[in-house]
Legacy VTK file of the C-alpha trace (Angstrom):
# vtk DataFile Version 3.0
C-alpha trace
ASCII
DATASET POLYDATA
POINTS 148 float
0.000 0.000 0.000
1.407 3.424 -0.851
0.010 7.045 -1.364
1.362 9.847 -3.496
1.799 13.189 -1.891
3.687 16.352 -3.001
6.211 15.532 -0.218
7.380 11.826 -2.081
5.832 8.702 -2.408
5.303 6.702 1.376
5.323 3.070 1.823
3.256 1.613 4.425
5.688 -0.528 6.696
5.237 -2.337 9.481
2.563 0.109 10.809
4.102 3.129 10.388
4.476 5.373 6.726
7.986 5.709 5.553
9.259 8.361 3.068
10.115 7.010 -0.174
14.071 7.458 0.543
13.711 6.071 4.250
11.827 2.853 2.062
15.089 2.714 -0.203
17.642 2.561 2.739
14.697 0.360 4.772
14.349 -2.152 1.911
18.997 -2.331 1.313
18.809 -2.833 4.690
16.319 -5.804 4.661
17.979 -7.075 1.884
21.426 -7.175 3.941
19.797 -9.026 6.648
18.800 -11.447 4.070
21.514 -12.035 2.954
22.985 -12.423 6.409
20.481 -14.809 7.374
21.172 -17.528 4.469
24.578 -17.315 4.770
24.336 -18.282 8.489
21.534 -20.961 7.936
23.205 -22.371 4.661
25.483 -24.848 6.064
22.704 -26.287 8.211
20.221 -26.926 5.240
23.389 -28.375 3.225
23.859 -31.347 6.165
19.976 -31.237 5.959
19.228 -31.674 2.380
20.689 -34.784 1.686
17.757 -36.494 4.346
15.036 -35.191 2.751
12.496 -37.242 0.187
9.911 -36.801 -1.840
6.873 -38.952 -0.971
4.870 -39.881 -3.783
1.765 -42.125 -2.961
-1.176 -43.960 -4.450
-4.123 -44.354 -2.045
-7.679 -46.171 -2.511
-10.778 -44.634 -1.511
-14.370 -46.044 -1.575
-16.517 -44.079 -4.108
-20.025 -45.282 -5.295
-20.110 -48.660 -4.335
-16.263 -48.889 -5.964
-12.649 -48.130 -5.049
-10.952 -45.565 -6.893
-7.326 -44.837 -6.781
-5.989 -41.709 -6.577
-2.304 -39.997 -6.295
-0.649 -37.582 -3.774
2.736 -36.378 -2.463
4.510 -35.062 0.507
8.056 -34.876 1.925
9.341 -36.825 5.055
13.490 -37.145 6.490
15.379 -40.353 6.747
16.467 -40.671 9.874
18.612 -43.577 9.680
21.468 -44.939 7.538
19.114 -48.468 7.020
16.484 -46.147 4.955
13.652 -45.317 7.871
11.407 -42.158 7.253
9.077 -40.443 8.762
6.620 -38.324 7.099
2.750 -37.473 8.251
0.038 -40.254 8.740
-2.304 -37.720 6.201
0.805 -38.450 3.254
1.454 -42.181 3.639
-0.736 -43.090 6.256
-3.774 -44.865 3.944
-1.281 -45.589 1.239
-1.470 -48.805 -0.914
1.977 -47.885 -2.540
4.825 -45.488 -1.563
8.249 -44.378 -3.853
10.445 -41.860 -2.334
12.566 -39.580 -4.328
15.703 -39.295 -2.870
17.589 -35.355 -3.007
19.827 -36.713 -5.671
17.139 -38.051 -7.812
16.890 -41.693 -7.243
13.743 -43.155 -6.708
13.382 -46.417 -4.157
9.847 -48.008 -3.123
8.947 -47.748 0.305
6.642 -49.490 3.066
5.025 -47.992 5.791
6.278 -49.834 9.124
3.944 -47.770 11.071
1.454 -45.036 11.844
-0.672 -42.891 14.116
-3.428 -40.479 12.493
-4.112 -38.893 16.496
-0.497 -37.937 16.093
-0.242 -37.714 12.385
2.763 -39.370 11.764
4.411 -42.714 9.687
7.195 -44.450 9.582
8.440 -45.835 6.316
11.128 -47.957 5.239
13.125 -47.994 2.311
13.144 -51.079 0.329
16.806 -50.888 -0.580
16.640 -53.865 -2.691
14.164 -51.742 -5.436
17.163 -49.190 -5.939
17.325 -48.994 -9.253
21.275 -47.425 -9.015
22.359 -49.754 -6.014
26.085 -49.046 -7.099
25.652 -45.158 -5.929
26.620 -43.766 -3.217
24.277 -43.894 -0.668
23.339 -40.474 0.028
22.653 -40.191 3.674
25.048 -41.869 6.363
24.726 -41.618 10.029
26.017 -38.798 12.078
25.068 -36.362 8.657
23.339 -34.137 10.969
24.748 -32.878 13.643
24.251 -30.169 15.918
27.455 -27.852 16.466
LINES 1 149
148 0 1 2 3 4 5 6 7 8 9 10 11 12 13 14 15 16 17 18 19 20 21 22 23 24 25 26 27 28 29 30 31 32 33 34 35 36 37 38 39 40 41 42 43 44 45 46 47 48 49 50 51 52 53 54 55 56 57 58 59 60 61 62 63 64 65 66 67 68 69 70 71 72 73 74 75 76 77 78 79 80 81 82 83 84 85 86 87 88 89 90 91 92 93 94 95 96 97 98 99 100 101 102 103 104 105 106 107 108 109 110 111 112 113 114 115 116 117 118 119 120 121 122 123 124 125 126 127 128 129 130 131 132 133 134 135 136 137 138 139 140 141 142 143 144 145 146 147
């Protein structure tokens, strides 16, 4: 929101009305900060990334007498080197089939070991054996994340 005036043009920020050359040095300000603030959080989301999958599912639901399949996705973190995952109950939880995209592209079924709608969360497991690149490195190892 802004309003023209013969004094300059004002920016409405943060509940207050800044001139237009206090929104210039505002907004290089805010920009610095940015910047700031990924450098400081990128090595965190580099140890991060590599434990993070895409959840792609096929779930059955009963329509008209029938039951129709439908498709969905989420996300979900391994949490340890043999391929366990958990993810939400509302992305795997009613799930007739499960394939996880892995941050470097590979794709590996899954199976859901277990899961609690109340809480909203699953547990999956990798099927290791359905890599279809089982001579690449395996991307996540124990002790990836870390807190410092």
């Amino acid at each position: 929101m802004h309003s023209g005036s013969v004094a300059g043009t004002f920016w409405a920020l943060g509940g207050r009305v800044l001139p237009a050359a206090e929104e210039s040095a505002t907004s290089k300000s805010t920009e610095a900060v940015e910047t700031s603030s990924r450098a400081e959080i990128e090595p965190a989301i580099q140890k991060v990334y590599p434990a993070l999958v895409r959840i792609y599912v096929v779930v059955e639901e009963p329509e008209d007498g029938r039951m129709e399949r439908a498709r969905a996705a989420g996300s979900g973190v391994i949490i340890s080197s043999d391929g366990y995952i958990v993810t939400n109950h509302h992305v795997a939880g009613n799930a007739i089939r499960m394939t996880c995209t892995l941050a470097d592209g590979e794709e590996i079924e899954a199976t859901r070991v277990g899961t609690d709608p109340l809480s909203d969360i699953s547990v999956l497991k990798l099927k290791m054996e359905t890599r279809k690149q089982p001579t690449s490195r395996w991307p996540w190892r124990p002790g990836a994340i870390r807190a410092n």
